[in-house]
Structures are given as structure tokens and as C-alpha cells.
N, C-alpha and C positions, 0 to 999 in steps of 0.2 A: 856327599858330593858324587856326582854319575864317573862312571867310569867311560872315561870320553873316547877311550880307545875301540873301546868294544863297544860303543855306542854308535860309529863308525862303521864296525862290522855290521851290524842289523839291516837286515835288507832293504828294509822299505830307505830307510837313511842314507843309505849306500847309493840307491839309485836317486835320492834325490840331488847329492852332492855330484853324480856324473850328470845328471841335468846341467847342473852348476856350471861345469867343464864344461859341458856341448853346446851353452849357447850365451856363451862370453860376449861375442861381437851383437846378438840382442841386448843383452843389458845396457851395453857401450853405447847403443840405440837410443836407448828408452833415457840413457841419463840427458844425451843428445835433447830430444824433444822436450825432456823435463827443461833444460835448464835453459831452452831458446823460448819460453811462456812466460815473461817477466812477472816477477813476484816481490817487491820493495815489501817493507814489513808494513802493515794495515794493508796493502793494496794485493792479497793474493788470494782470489776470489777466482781468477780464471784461471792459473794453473790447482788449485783447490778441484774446481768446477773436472778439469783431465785425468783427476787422481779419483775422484768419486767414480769417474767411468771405469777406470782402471780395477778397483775394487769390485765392482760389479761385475763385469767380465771374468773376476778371477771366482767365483760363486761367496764372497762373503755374507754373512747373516750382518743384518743389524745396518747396513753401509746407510749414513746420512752424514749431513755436514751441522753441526754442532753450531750453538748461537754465540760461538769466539770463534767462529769460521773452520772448526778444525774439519777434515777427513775423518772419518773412524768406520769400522769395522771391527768383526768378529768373525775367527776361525775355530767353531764349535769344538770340544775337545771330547773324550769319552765319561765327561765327567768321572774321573777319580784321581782328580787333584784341584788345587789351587792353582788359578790363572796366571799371566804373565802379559805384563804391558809392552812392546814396544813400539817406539814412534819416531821420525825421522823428522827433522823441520822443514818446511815448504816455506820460507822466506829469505829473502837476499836482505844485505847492507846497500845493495846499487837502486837510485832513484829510478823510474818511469823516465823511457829516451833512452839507456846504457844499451848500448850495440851489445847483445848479450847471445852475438851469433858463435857456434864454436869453429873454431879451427883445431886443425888434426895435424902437428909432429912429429911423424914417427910413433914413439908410442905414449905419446900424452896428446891430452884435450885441455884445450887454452878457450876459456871463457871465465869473463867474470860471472862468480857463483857457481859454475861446474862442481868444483869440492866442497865450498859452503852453500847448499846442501844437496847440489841436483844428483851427485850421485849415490846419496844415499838412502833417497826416497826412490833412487830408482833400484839399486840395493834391496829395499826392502819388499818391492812390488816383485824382486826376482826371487827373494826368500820365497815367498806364499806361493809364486810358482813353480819352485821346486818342491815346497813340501807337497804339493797335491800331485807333480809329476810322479812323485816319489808313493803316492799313499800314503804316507807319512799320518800317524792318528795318535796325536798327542792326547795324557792324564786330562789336563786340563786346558779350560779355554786361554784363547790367543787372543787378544787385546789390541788391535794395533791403531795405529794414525799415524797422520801427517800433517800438524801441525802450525798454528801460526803464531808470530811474536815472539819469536826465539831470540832474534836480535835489537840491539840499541832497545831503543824508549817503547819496544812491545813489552818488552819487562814480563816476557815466561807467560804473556797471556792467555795463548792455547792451551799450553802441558798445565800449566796450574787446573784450569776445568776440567781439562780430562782427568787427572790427576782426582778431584774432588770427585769425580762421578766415578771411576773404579778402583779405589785404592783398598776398598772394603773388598774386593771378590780377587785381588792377584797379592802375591807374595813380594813381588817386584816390578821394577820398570828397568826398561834397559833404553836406554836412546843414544839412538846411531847417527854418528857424525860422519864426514868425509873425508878427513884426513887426518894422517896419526895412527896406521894399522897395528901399530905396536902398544898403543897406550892404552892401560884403563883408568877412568877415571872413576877415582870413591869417595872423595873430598871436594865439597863444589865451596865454592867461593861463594858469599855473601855481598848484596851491595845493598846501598841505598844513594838514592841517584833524586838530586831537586834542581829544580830551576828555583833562581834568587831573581827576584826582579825590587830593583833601587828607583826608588822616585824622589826627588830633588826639586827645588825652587828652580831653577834654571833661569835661563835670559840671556840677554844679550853677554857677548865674553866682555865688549871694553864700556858700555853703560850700566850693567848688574854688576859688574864683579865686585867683590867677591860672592857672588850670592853661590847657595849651595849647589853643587854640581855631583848628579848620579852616575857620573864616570868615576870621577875623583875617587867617590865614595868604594865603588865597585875596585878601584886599584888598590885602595887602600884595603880592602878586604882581602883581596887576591894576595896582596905580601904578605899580608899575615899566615893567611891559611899556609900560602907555601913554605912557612919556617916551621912548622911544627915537626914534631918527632913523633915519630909511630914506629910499634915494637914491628922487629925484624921476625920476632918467635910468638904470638904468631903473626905470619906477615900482614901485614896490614896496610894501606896504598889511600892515596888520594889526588886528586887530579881534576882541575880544572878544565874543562876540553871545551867550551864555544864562551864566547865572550858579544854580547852588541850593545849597540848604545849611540845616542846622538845622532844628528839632524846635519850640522856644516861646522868647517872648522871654526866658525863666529859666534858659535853659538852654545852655551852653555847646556849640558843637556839634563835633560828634566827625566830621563830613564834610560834605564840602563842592566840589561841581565847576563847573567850565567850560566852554565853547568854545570854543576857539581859531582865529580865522582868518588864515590867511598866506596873502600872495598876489605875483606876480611874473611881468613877462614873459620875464625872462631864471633860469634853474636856476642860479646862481649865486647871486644876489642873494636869493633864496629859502633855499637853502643855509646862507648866514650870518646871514638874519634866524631862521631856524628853531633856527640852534645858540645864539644870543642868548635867544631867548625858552626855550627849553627850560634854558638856563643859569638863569635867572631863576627858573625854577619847584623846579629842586632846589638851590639857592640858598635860596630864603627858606623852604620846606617845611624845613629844617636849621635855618637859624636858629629858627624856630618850636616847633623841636622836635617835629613830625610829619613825615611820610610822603604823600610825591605817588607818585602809578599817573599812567603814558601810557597814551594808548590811540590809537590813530593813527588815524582815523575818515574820510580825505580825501587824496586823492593824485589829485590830475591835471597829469598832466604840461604843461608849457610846450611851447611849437616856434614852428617859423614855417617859411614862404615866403616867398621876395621877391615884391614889387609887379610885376617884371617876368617871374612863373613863368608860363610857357601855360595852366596853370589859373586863375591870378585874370587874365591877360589875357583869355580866352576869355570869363571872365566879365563884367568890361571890355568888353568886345563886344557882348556878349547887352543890356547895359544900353543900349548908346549906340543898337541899334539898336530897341530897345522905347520910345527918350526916356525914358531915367532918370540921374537925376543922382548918380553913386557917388559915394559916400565911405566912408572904412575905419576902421577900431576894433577896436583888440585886446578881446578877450574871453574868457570863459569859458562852451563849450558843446562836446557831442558831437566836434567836430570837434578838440579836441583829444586827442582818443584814438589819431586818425589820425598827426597832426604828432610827437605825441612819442614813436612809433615810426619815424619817419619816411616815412612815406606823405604825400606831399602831399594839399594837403585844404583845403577853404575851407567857411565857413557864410553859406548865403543867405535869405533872405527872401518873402515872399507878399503883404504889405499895409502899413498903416497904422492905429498905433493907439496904446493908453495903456493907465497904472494895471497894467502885468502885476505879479502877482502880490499885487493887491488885489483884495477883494471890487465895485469899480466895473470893473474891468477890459474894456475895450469892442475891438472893432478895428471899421474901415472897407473895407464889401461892394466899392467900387466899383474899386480897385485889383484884386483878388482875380484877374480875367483875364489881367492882365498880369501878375503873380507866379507863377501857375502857367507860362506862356510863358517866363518867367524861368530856371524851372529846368528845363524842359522842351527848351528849345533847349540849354540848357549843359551837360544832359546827353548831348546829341543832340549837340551842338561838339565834346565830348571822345571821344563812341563812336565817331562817325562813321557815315556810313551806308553801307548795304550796297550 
């Protein structure tokens, strides 16, 4: 594990972190313009299209945009080491039309998506240009992007390909979120996510009845599912989240679908909640006398590393020497792409802040320094320099 104090001291590092310091109110900028280029998850093609520019400008090797739309680049190292990924996500939860103008606080920025994720790919475009302020010549190569399908039903689409095409040439992935500068995370959460769609005789409510009805059927599903018991250790969740179905209130309906969300830190536990609820769905679609479609909409894989891996230690380091107070939290983001191939991988942070994925959704400017230094040393702990 680097010694992150004296790693600090080294010149070329030194000056890239007073970069960091001197041009705070640019970054504050740049998350600005990132986060006013709507990016709904499938639909981030044109701020993708601003982040390529940005990469280029900054002299990256290798800069194209990938066939899952990602951003990538490479920041060549002195080859004498093993490389390191990171990637920041480039899509919002807010549809195409979200007023995604920001307003300014005092000292936060209020826009929907500002922390999820505009300022962290604006973060990371500020890392690259401190380390080249800096001179900075890292062991080995730098890996970075900026990703798509982080969120809802992209189901980790981006980082999963990046992930396949360099997991052979880096030791880690680190992927940077926007809020939560204190947390790392080494524990990602597993899901598996389907649409149930119910088809039913239907007809008329007062000439058919009782003929079979794909609402009925769908409710009858939905009780069920929601009496089960799922272990606390390890946690384990499930959760129905969209529901549609039927035509008028006269009318019996002939279809009828779901959501389904499963969730778990250990693939196991996921496993048997998943064969339970799927039992449940053609279970009562029989009794009912219709017909249920799967559709498997969500697979992200689980993993982990321990607390005591060089990577979440290094990062453990990076924090105690900036005075930040860690703590950890299994979750679900990017960085599970890595984990459950087995690449080690942790997801870190830039600021402080609230309401992500509401329309008040704000973060806090004044952290911002220290979060980019955050990732910027951790990246720099694991490459090593040249």
C-alpha cells in the first residue's frame, strides 16, 4: 500500500493537487455544462459526443466512443506496472423535456442530475487535467471513461464492455460517483430485474364475467410475492415498482404487466429469492387460467472485496490523509461490473449532497477540491509513479 503522505510530498503530485486548488470555480464550470446536455439513460449520445471533445483536447491516446456508446481513452503510463480503470457515468434517471438548467445557492448547485453524475465526470475530466498540469507520469497505463447505462433498465450496459475489453491489462477499476465523499464502496449489490407480462381471456366485465382477467391475475401475483420472507443476513429485498394493465373500467383485461425487483449481496440468496418469485408468477398465471412472458430486463452481478484488499486500503489512506471520515455501504453502481467478474474494484465519491434522483436534487461546491484529490491520489496510489 503507497504511502499516501509522502506520495503527496512528490513534486510533480504536489503541483497537480495546487492545480486542483486554483481552478475550483472551472470545474464548478465544466459540471455546469456537463449536467445542462440532457442524457436520459439509452439517450446520451450528445453529451457522450462533448466528453469525446473534452478527452481530445486533453491529449488522450486511444479517445473513441465504443459500440455501448461509452467515452474512453487512455493516459499512456511509463509502462512499469499494471493499469487502472476509472469511469464516471454519463446518464441521468430524468426523461428528455427535465428543465435540467442549474441554479446557483450560495454554495450548492441545484439541478436535476448535477450529483448523479454531472459532477463527477466533470471530476474526472479535472483529474486528467491536473495530472498533465502536474507532470505527473504514472507506472502504468490510465484507463478511463465515461460511460453509459448506469442507471434503471441500462442494467451496467457500458461498464460491463468496458469492463470485458480491459480487465486483462489493469489490476482495478475505481468508479466515481457524485455523492457521498466519505463512503467507499467494496460490496455491490446484485439484482435481477424482469418484466412479467399476464395475458387473460378478457371481455366484457358484465357479458364475460367471469372470464379470466390478467389484472386479477397480476394482483394475485403481487400478494403473494409481497408475503415472502427474505433473510435480513444477508440482506436481501424485493420490490414490485411499475404495475399497467387494462383498457376501461368495463372491460375485463386481457394484459397486464410488472416489474420486478430482486436484490442481494450474496448470488445465492438472489438465486432462491428469484426461483420463489418466478414460482409464484407461473403458479398463479395457471391457476388463473392465463399465460405469463418473462422477460429478464436487469442482471447485475453481486461481488465483493474485503475491507482489508490494497485497494479499499489505499483508499482508506487517500481519505485519512485528505481528513475524511470513511465509511462503507454495500451498493448498487458501475463498479459492480468489475466485482462480479472478478476484478477488484471499489466506487468513490466527489462531494456532498441530497434528493438524487429528484427534481430538487442539489450537491455542495465546497468539498468538490477534496473529492477530485480523492480520486486523483487513489488513482495515483494504485498506478504508482514513474
Amino acid at each position: 500500500m503507497p504511502d499516501v503522505t509522502n506520495l503527496m510530498r512528490d513534486p510533480a503530485i504536489a503541483k497537480a493537487l495546487a492545480w486542483v486548488d486554483a481552478n475550483t470555480g472551472k470545474v464548478i464550470e465544466e459540471a455546469v455544462r456537463v449536467c445542462e446536455i440532457p442524457a436520459p439513460t439509452f439517450e446520451e449520445a450528445e453529451r457522450a459526443a462533448y466528453v469525446q471533445g473534452r478527452f481530445a483536447q486533453l491529449g488522450l491516446a486511444d479517445v473513441a466512443i465504443d459500440a455501448a456508446g461509452n467515452v474512453r481513452g487512455r493516459r499512456p503510463g511509463a509502462g512499469g506496472g499494471p493499469g487502472v480503470a476509472v469511469g464516471a457515468h454519463l446518464d441521468t434517471v430524468f426523461p428528455k423535456g427535465t428543465d435540467v438548467r442549474v441554479r446557483r445557492e450560495g454554495s450548492r448547485l441545484l439541478a436535476p442530475g448535477i450529483g448523479d453524475n454531472s459532477v463527477a465526470v466533470a471530476s474526472l475530466l479535472a483529474m486528467l487535467e491536473a495530472l498533465d498540469a502536474g507532470g505527473v507520469r504514472t507506472a502504468g497505463d490510465l484507463y478511463v471513461t465515461c460511460n453509459t447505462g448506469e442507471e434503471g433498465l441500462g442494467d451496467l450496459k457500458g461498464m460491463k464492455v468496458f469492463v470485458a475489453d480491459v480487465k486483462d491489462r489493469v489490476q482495478a477499476l475505481i468508479a466515481v460517483e457524485g455523492m457521498k465523499i466519505n463512503r467507499i464502496i467494496h460490496v455491490a449489490v446484485g439484482s435481477r430485474r424482469y418484466k412479467v407480462s399476464f395475458a387473460a381471456r378478457g371481455g366484457h366485465s358484465w357479458g364475460h364475467f367471469p372470464s379470466p382477467s390478467a389484472i386479477h391475475i397480476l394482483g394475485r401475483a403481487i400478494a403473494e410475492i409481497s408475503r415472502l420472507e427474505v433473510p435480513s443476513d444477508p440482506k436481501t429485498t424485493y420490490n414490485v415498482g411499475v404495475i399497467r394493465g387494462g383498457t376501461t373500467v368495463n372491460t375485463i383485461a386481457s394484459e397486464a404487466e410488472m416489474l420486478v425487483d430482486m436484490r442481494s449481496v450474496d448470488m445465492q440468496a438472489l438465486a432462491d429469492l428469484e426461483r420463489r418469485v418466478l414460482g409464484i408468477v407461473e403458479r398463479t398465471a395457471k391457476e388463473g387460467d392465463g399465460q405469463a412472458t418473462l422477460d429478464l430486463v436487469g442482471d447485475r452481478p453481486a461481488g465483493s472485496i474485503p475491507a482489508t484488499h490494497p485497494v479499499v486500503e489505499t483508499c482508506k489512506a487517500v481519505h485519512r490523509a485528505l481528513g475524511l471520515q470513511t465509511f462503507t455501504e454495500a451498493s448498487s453502481t458501475d463498479v459492480n461490473a468489475a466485482l462480479g467478474v472478478g476484478l477488484p474494484g471499489v466506487c468513490i465519491s466527489i462531494t456532498e449532497g441530497a434528493n438524487e434522483h429528484r427534481l430538487d436534487e442539489y450537491i455542495e461546491t465546497g468539498p468538490i477540491p477534496t473529492g477530485i484529490k480523492n480520486i486523483l491520489l487513489a488513482t495515483v496510489g494504485l498506478l504508482g509513479t514513474a
